[in-house]
C-alpha positions as CSV (number, residue, x, y, z in Angstrom):
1,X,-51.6,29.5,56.3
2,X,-50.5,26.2,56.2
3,X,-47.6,25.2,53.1
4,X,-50.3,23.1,50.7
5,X,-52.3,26.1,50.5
6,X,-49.7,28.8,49.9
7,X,-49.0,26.4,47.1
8,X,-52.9,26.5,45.8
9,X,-52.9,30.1,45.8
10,X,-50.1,30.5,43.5
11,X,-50.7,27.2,41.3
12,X,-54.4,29.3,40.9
13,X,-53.4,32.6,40.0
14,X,-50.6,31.0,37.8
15,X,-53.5,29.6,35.8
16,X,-56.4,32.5,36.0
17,X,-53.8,34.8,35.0
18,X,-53.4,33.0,31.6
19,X,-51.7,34.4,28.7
20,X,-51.2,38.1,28.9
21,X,-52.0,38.4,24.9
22,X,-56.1,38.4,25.1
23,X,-58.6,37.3,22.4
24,X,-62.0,36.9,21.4
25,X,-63.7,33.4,22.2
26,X,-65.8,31.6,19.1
27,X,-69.3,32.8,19.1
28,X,-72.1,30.5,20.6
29,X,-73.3,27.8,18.3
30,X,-69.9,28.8,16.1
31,X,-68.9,25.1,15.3
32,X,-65.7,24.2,16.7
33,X,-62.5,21.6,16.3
34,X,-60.4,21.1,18.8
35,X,-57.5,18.1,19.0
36,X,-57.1,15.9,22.0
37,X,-53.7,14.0,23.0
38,X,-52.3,12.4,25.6
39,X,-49.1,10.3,27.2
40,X,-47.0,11.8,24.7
41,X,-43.8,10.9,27.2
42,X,-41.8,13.9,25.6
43,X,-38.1,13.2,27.1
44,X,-36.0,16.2,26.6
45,X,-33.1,15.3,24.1
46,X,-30.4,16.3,26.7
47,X,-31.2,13.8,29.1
48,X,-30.0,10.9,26.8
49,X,-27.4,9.9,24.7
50,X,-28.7,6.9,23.1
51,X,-26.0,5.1,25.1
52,X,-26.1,1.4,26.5
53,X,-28.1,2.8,30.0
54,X,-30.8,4.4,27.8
55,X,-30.9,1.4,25.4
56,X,-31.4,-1.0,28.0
57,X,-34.5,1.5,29.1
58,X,-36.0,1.0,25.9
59,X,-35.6,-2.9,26.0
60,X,-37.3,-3.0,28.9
61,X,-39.8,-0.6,28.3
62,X,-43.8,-0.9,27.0
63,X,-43.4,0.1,24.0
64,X,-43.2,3.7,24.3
65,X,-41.2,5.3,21.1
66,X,-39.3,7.4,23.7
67,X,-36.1,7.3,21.6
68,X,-38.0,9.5,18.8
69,X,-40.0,11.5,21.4
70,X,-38.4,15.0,19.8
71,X,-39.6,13.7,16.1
72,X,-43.0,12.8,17.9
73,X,-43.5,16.4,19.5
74,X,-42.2,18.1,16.2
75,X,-44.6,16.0,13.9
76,X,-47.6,17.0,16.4
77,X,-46.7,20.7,16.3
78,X,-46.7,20.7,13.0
79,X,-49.9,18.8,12.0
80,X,-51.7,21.1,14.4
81,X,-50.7,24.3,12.9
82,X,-51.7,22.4,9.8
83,X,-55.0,21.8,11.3
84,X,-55.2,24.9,12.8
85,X,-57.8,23.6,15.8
86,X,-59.8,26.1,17.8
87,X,-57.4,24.3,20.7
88,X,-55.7,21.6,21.9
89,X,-56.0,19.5,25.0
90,X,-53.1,17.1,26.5
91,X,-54.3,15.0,29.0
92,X,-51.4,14.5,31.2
93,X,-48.1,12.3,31.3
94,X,-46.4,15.4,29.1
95,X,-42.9,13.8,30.0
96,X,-41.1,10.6,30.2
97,X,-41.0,10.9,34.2
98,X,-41.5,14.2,35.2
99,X,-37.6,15.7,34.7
100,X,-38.5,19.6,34.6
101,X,-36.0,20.1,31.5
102,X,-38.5,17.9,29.8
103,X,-41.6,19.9,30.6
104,X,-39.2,23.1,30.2
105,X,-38.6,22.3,26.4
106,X,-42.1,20.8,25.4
107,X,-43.8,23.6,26.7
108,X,-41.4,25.9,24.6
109,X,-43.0,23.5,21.4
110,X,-46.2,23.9,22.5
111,X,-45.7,27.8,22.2
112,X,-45.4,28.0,18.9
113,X,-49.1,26.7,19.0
114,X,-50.0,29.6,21.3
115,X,-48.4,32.0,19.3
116,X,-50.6,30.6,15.8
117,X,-53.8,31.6,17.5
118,X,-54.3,28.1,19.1
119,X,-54.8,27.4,22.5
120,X,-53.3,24.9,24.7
121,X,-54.7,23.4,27.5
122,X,-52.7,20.7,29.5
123,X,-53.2,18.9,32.5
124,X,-50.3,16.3,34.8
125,X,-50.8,13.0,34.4
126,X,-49.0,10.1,37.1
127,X,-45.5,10.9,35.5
128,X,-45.3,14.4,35.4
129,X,-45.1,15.8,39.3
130,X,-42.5,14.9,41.7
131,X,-41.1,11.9,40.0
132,X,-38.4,10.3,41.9
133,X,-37.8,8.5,38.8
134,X,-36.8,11.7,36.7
135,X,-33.1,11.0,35.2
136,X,-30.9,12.0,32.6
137,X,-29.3,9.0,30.8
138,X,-25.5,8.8,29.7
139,X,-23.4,5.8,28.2
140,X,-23.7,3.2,31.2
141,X,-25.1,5.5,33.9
142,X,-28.3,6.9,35.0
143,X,-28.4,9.6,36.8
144,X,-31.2,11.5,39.2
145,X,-32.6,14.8,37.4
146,X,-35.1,17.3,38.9
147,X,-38.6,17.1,38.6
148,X,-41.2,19.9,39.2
149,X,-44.0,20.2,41.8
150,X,-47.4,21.4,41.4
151,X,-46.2,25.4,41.4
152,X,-43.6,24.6,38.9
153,X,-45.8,22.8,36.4
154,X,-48.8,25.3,36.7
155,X,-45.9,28.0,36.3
156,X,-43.9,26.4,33.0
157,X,-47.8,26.0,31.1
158,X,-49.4,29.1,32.5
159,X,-49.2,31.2,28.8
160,X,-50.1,28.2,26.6
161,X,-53.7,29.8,25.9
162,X,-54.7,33.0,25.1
163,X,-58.2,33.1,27.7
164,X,-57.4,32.7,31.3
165,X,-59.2,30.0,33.4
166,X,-62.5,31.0,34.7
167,X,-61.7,29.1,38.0
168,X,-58.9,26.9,39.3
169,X,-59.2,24.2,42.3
170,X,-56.7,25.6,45.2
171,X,-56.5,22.1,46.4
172,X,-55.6,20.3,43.0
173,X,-54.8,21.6,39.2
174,X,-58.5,21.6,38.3
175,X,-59.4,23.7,36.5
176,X,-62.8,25.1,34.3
177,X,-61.4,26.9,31.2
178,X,-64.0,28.9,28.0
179,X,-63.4,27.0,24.6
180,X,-66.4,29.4,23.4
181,X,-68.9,32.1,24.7
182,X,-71.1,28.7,25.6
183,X,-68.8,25.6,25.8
184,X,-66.2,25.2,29.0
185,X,-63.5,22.3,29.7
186,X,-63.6,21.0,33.1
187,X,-60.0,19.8,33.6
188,X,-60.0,17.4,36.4
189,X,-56.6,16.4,38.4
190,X,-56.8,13.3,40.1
191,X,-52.5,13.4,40.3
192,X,-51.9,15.5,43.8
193,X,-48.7,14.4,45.8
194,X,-50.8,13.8,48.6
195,X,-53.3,11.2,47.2
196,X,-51.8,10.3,44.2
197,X,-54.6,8.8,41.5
198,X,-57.6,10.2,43.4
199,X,-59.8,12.8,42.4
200,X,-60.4,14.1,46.4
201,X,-63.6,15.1,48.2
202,X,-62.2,19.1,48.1
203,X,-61.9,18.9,44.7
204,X,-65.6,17.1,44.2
205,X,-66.9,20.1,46.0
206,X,-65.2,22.8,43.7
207,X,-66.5,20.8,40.7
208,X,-70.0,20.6,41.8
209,X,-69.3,24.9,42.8
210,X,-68.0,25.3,39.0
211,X,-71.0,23.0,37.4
212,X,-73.7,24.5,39.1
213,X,-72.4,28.5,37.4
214,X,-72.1,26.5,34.5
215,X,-75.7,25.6,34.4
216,X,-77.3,28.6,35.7
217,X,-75.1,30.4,32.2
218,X,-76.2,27.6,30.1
219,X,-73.0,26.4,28.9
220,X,-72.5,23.1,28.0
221,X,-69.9,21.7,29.9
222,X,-67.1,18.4,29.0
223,X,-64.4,17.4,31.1
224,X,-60.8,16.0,30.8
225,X,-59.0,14.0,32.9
226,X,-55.6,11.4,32.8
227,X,-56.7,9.1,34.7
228,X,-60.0,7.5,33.3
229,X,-63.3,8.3,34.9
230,X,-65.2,4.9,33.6
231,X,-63.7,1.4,34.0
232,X,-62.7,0.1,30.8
233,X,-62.0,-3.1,30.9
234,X,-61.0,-5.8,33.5
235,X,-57.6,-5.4,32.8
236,X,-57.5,-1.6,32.7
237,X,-59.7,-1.0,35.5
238,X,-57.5,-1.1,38.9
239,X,-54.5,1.6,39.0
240,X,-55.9,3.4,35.7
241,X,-59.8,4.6,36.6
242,X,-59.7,7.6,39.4
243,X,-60.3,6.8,42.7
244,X,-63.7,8.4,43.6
245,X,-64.4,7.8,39.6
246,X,-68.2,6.5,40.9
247,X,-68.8,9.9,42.5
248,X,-67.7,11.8,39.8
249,X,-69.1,10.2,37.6
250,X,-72.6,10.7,40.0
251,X,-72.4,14.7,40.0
252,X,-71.1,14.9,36.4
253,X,-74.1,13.1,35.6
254,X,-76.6,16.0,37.9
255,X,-75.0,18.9,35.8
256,X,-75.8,16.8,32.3
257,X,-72.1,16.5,31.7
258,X,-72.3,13.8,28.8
259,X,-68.6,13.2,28.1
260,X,-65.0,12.6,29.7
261,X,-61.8,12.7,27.5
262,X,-59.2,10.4,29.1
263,X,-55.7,8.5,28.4
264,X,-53.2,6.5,31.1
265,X,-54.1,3.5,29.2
266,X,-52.1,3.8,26.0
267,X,-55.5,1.8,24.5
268,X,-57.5,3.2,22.1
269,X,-61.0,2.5,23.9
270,X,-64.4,4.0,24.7
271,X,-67.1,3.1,27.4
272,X,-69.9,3.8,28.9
273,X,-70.5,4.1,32.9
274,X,-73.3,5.5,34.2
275,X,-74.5,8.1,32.2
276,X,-70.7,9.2,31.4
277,X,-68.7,8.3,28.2
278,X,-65.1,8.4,29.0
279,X,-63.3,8.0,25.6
280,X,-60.1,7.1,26.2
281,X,-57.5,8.2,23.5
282,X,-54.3,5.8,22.9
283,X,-50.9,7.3,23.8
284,X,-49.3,9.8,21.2
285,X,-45.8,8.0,21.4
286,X,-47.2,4.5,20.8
287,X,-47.8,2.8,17.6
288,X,-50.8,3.8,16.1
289,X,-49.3,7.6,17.1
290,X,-53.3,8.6,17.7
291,X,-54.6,11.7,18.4
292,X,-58.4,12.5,18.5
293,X,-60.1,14.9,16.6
294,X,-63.5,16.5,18.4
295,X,-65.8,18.9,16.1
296,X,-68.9,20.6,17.8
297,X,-71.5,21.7,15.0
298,X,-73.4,24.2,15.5
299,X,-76.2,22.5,17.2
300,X,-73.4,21.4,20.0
301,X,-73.5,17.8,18.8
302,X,-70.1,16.2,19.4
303,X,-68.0,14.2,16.9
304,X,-64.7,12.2,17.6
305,X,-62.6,10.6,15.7
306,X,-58.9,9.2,15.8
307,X,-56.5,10.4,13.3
308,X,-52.3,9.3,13.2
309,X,-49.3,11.1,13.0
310,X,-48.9,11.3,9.4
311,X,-44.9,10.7,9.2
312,X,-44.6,7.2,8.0
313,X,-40.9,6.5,8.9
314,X,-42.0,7.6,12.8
315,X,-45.1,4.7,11.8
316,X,-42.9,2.4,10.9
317,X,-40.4,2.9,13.7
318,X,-43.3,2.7,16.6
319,X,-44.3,-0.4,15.7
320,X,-41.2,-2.3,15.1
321,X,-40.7,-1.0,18.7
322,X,-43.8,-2.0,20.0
323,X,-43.9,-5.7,18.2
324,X,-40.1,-6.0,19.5
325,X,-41.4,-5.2,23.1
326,X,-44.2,-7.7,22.6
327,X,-42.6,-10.5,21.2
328,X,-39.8,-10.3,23.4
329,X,-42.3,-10.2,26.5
330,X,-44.6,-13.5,24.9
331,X,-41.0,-15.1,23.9
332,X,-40.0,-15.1,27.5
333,X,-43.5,-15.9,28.6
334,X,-43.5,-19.2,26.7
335,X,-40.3,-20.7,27.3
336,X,-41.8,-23.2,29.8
337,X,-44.2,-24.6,27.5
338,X,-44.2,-28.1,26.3
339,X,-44.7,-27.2,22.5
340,X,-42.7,-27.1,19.3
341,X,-41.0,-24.1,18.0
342,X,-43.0,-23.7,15.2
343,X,-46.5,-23.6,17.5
344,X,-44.4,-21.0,20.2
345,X,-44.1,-19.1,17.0
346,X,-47.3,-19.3,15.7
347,X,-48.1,-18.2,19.6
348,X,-46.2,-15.2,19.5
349,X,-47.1,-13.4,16.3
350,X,-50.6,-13.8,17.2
351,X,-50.1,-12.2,20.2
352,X,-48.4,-9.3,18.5
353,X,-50.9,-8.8,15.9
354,X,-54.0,-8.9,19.4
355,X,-51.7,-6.4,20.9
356,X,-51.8,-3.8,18.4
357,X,-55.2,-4.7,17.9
358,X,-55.7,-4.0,21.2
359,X,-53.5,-0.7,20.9
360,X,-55.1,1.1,18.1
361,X,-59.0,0.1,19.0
362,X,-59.6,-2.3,16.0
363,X,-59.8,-6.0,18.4
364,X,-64.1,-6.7,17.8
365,X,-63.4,-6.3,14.2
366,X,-61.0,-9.3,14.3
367,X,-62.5,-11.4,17.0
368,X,-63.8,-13.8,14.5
369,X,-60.6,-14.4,12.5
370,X,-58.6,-15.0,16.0
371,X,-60.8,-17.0,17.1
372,X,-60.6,-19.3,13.8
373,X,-56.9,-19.0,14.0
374,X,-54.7,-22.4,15.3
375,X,-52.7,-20.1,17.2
376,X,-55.6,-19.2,19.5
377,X,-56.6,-22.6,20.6
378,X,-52.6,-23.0,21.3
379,X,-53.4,-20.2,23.6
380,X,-56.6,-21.3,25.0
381,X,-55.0,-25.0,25.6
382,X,-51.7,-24.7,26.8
383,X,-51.4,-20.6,27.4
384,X,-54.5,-19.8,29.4
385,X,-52.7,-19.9,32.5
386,X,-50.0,-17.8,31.8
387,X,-50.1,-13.6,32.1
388,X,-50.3,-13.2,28.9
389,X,-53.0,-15.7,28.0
390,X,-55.3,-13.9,30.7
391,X,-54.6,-10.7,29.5
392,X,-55.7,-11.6,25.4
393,X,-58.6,-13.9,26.7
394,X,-60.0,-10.8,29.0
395,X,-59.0,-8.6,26.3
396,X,-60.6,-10.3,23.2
397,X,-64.0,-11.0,25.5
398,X,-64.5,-7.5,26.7
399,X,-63.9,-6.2,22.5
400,X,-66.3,-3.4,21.7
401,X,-66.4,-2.3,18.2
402,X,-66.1,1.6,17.1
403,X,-63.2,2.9,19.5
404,X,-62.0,5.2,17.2
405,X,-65.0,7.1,16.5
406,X,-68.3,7.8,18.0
407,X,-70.8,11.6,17.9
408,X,-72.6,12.5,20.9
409,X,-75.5,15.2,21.5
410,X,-74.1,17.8,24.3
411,X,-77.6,19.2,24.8
């Protein structure tokens, strides 16, 4: 038996084991809520110091409130048992980079969740396994922490729900988990150390094994994933949709499955591809601070719809870091221009207020006013060239109104 397997057969009966403390699943057509969030980044508050090293992390970060990650994780816990959601689902990039303390100490939070009759169900995303770039962060030094493997993760979140999984992908941390008697989460991982970002051709087969049950029980059948399963946009198309998206989005699409919950982005966004709507939910540690809110009536149609941390000092603290990081990125970007002061300026705050347009979903309901704006023919004229003039120009074409909400028929 060869190591990668050994390693499949313990990450699966980590996960169909489940949580020892048993309990009944909602009733079919019983309408459900459930909570979706991802790229929350948690880094354990051991493994910094707020010190010059970890400052200087920040400064050249993208965005990411990671200085507030324990306030973030708190604030979530507690609007969920405020909630109270049938469960929760965390697609992937739990941690900052993978350290094992961090996944160690979130998964203690997430617990508490567990323990108020809500189930959590979580998946890696691209930060979260073997991370070469886990550290711990003190005064002027960084310094190389450990990160977990495959085992280890499957092993920290194995009692986060109280239903075990029905089956679990030996190749991968797939897995098909029971919401109620007739709904099931396909939890696909497209995040294995061996072809990192690619959902592989093993794991295609166990998904079309698992779909094909699914329809012969009649259960109605959505699927989550970090990495999206639809290309977005042209900028967030190449390094964030899965490799072997196009086929799974082909055999999702023969088993009727109508929907794909997604993040890696950090933008609030939904398409279309296919036949599959991937709605792709904006990172939990950047400014807006969205999560997504899913309710299944009774007659299984599907309604999302973004809500925001509700702490408004944590609001106003992500996006004073985010407009810092942009600013500071555009400022840079426009040194080499031939202009005045006043139009780099101008430049730059429109560019911050596109970005968190971008961010929290919102950018078609503005196109008009940008494009009336001064500042945006400074752009087209004398930024168009530049990174950043691609990226708004691409971003502001491609703008699709309602990201933050949509309803979809499952059957």
């Amino acid at each position: 038996m060869t190591g990668k397997w050994k390693i499949g057969i313990a990450v699966s009966a980590l996960l169909l084991s489940g949580c020892a403390k048993a309990s009944t699943l909602p009733k079919k057509n019983e309408p459900l809520t459930l909570v979706v969030a991802t790229d929350l980044h948690y880094l354990a508050p051991e493994l910094h110091d707020q010190g010059e090293r970890f400052q200087r992390l920040i400064e050249q970060s993208d965005g990411k409130l990671t200085e507030e990650s324990e306030a973030l994780a708190d604030q979530f816990v507690q609007e969920m048992l405020q909630r109270k959601p049938q469960a929760v689902l965390l697609s992937g990039d739990l941690t900052f980079n993978g350290e094992k303390l961090s996944h160690q100490r979130l998964a203690q939070k997430l617990q508490v969740l567990t323990e108020a009759g809500i189930d959590v169900w979580v998946i890696p995303g691209n930060h979260d396994l073997n991370n070469p770039s886990a550290a711990s962060f003190s005064q002027a030094q960084a310094r190389s922490t450990e990160s977990v493997s495959a085992a280890e993760f499957a092993a920290i979140y194995q009692n986060l729900s109280r239903h075990p999984a029905l089956s679990c992908d030996p190749q991968s941390l797939s897995c098909l988990v029971p919401l109620a008697e007739d709904v099931q989460l396909l939890l696909i991982d497209a995040n294995r150390p061996e072809d990192p970002g690619a959902v592989s051709e093993e794991t295609r087969r166990w998904i079309v094994t698992q779909l094909e049950k699914a329809q012969a029980d009649q259960q109605i059948v959505f699927s989550l994933s970090h990495q999206n399963l639809a290309d977005h946009t042209a900028m967030f198309s190449s390094g964030f949709t899965a490799r072997g998206a196009e086929s799974v989005r082909a055999l999702l699409s023969t088993y009727d499955v109508r929907v794909n919950f997604s993040g890696h982005m950090h933008i609030q966004h939904i398409q279309k591809q296919d036949g599959l709507t991937d709605i792709a939910t904006s990172s939990l540690s950047v400014t807006p601070l969205h999560y997504g809110v899913i309710t299944l009536d009774e007659d299984r149609t599907l309604h999302y719809q973004i809500e925001s941390l509700a702490d408004p000092d944590l609001q106003s603290q992500a996006k004073l870091c985010f407009d810092q990081i942009t600013r500071r990125q555009t400022q840079r970007a426009l040194e080499t221009l031939e202009l005045s002061p006043q139009e780099k300026a101008a430049m730059v705050e429109l560019a911050v207020a596109m970005n968190d347009e971008i961010f929290d979903g919102t950018l078609a309901q503005n196109a008009e006013r940008i494009r009336q704006d001064p500042a945006w023919q400074l752009w087209q004229n004398s930024g168009k060239d530049l990174f950043f003039g691609q990226y708004l120009e691409a971003m502001l074409s491609e703008a699709t109104s309602d990201n933050n909400e949509i309803t979809i028929a499952l059957r």
